[in-house]
C-alpha positions as CSV (number, residue, x, y, z in Angstrom):
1,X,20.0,15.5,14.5
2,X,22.6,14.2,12.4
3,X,22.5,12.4,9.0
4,X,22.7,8.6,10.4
5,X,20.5,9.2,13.2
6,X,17.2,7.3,11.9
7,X,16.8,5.9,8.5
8,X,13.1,5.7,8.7
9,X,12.5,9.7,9.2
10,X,11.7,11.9,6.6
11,X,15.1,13.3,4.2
12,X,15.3,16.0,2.7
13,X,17.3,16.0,-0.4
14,X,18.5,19.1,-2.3
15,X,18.2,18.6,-6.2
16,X,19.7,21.9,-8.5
17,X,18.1,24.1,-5.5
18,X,14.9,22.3,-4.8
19,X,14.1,20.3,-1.8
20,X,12.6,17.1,-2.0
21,X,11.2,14.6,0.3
22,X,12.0,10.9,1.2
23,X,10.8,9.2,3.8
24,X,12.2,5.5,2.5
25,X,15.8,4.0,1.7
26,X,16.6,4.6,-1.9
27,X,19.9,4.0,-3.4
28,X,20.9,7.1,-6.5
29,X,20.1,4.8,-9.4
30,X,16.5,4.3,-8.2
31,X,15.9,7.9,-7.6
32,X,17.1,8.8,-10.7
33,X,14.8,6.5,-12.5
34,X,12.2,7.7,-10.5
35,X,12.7,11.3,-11.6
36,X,13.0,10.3,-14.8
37,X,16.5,11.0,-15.4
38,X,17.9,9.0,-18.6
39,X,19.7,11.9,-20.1
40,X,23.0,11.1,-21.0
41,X,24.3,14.3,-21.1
42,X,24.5,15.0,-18.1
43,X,26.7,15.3,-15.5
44,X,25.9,14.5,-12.1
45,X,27.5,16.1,-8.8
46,X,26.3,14.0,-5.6
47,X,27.4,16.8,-2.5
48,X,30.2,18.8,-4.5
49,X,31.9,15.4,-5.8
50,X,31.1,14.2,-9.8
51,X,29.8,11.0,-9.4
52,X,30.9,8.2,-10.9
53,X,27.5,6.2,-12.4
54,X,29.1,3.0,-11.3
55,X,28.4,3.8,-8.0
56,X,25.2,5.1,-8.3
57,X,23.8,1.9,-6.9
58,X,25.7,1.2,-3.5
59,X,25.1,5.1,-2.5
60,X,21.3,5.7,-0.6
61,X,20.2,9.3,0.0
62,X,20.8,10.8,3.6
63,X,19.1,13.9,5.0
64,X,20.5,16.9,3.3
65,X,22.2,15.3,0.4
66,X,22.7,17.7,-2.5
67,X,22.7,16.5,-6.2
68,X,23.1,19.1,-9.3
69,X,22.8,18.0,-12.7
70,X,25.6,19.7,-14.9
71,X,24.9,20.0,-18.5
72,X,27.7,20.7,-20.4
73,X,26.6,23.4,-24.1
74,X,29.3,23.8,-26.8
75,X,28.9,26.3,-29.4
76,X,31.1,29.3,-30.8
């Protein structure tokens, strides 16, 4: 089965090592919201590319997308 095959099955979406389950279309902005995710520090990578938050609302999960959060600690 590949990614585009059927948007109405169940996706699984990898987040920092976790796997999560959508079975709707849902763009990232939306899913973020949804986890709660209003931390401005943070740094998303959307499947080994940093994302640009501009785009966050024209991109919908697919099966097997990966999304890390990246915080970034200064100290000496």
């Amino acid at each position: 089965m590949t990614k585009e095959s059927n948007s109405n099955l169940e996706k699984w979406i990898l987040i920092n090592g976790e796997v999560y389950v959508i079975n709707y279309p849902i763009n990232l902005k939306q899913f973020f919201t949804f986890l709660g995710n209003k931390n401005t520090g943070l740094i998303t990578e959307y499947n080994q590319v940093i994302l640009n938050p501009n785009l966050s609302e024209k991109i919908f999960l697919t099966h097997l997308d990966r999304i890390e959060f990246i915080t970034i600690v200064g100290g000496g």
